[in-house]
C-alpha positions in Angstrom: -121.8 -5.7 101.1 -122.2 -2.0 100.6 -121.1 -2.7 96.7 -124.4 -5.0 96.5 -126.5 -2.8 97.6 -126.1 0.3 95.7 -127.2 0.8 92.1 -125.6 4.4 91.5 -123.7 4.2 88.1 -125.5 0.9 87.0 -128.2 0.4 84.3 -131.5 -0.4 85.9 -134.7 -2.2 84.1 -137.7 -0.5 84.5 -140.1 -3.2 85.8 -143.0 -1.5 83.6 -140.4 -1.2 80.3 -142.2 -4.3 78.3 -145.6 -3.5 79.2 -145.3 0.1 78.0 -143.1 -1.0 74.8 -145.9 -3.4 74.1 -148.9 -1.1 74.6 -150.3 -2.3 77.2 -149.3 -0.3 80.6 -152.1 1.5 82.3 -152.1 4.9 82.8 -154.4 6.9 85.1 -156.7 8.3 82.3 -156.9 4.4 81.5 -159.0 3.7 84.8 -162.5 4.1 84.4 -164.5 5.3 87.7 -168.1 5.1 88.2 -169.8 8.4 88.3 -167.5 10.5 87.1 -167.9 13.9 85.7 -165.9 16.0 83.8 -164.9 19.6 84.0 -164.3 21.9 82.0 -163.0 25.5 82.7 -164.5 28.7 80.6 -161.5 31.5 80.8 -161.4 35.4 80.2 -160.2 36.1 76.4 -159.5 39.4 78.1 -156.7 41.1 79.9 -158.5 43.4 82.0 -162.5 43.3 82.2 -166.0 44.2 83.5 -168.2 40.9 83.6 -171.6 42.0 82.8 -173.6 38.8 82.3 -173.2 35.1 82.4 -176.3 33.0 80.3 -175.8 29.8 80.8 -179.2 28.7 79.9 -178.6 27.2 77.0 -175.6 25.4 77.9 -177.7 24.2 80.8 -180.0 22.4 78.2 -177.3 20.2 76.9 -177.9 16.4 77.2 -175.6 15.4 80.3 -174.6 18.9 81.7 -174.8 18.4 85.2 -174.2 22.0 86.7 -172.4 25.2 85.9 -171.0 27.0 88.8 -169.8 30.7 89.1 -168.4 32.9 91.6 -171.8 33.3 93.3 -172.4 29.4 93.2 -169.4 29.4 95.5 -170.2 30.7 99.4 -168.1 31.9 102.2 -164.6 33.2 100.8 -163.5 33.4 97.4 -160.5 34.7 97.5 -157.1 32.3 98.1 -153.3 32.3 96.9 -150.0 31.4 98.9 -148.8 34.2 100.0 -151.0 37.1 99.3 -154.5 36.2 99.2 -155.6 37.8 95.6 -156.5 35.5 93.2 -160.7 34.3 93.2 -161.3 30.9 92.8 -163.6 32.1 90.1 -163.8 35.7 88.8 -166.7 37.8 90.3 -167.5 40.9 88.4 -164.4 41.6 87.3 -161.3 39.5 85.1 -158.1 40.6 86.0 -155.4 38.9 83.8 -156.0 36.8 80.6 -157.1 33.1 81.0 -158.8 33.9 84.6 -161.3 31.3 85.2 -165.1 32.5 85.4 -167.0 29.8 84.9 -166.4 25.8 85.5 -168.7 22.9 83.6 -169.4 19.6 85.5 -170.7 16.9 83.0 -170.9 13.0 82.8 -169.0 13.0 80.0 -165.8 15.6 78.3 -168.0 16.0 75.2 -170.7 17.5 76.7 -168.7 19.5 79.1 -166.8 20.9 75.9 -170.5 21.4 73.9 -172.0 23.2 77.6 -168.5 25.8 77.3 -169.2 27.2 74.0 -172.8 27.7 74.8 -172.1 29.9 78.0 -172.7 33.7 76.9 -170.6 35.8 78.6 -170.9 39.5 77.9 -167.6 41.9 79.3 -167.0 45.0 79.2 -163.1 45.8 78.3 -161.2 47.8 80.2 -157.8 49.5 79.6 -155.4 46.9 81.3 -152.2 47.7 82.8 -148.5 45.8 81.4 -145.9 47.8 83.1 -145.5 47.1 86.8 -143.6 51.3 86.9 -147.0 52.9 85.2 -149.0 50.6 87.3 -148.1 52.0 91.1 -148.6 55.5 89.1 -152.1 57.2 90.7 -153.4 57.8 87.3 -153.1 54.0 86.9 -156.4 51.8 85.9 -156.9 50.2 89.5 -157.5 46.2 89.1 -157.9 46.2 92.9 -160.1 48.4 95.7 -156.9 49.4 97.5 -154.9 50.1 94.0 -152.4 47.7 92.0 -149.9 47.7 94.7 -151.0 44.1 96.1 -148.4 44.1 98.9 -144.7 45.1 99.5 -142.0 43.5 101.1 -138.9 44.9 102.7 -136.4 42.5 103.4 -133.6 43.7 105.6 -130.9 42.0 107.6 -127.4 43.6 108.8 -125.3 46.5 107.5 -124.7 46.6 104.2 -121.8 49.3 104.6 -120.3 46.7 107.0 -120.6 44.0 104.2 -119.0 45.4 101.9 
């Protein structure tokens, strides 16, 4: 009995195989969904910098651009990440790393999301960024953070190594 039921070691047809070979499989993207919108994310082309205006007027103005949200569009906390809470949802005042997200497009449809991105004018200010985790505890370090680049430490201790070895 057990030899009937297992399948480890033996070829199995996909049930979806012909329908895929043939073209004709549905895929998630394939489903169309009333109301939709589309987003789009605008990133940082910066490592390290000072956000000093967003104008999204004109993107605003594009057929189909529903809304355009930024850090301040977003209330209560900003801030999330799995272990350490550092990373914004969306940049406020300040990029840290290159490809941070500071802006995000909704639109009814991926062209006009795309069209709404290039129109946002963001100005920054660049600021001398920091590669090397060694220069970056350093005092005389550029500080991406209020309480320095140090985000946390962790010790992790357990027994005597002396003993171990």
């Amino acid at each position: 009995m057990a030899d009937q039921l297992t399948t480890i070691g033996k070829s199995e047809i996909r049930k979806d195989a012909w329908q895929k070979a043939a073209g004709k499989a549905l895929y998630t993207a394939d489903i169309t969904v009333e109301n939709l919108y589309y987003g789009v994310v605008v990133r940082s082309p910066h490592h390290y910098a000072r956000i000093l205006e967003i104008n999204k007027t004109a993107a605003l103005k594009i057929p189909g651009v529903h809304q355009i949200l930024t850090a301040e569009d977003i209330p209560g906390e900003k801030i999330f990440g799995p272990l350490v809470p550092d990373q914004p949802s969306l940049a406020q005042g300040v990029v840290r790393h290159l490809g941070e997200p500071v802006a995000l497009v909704i639109a009814e449809t991926r062209l006009a999301a795309q069209k709404a991105k290039e129109e946002i004018k963001i100005i920054y200010q660049p600021l001398v960024p920091v590669f090397d985790p060694v220069l970056a505890v350093k005092s005389d370090a550029p500080q991406l953070h209020k309480g320095g680049n140090l985000v946390t430490e962790l010790n992790v201790q357990d027994g005597d190594i002396k003993r171990g070895y």
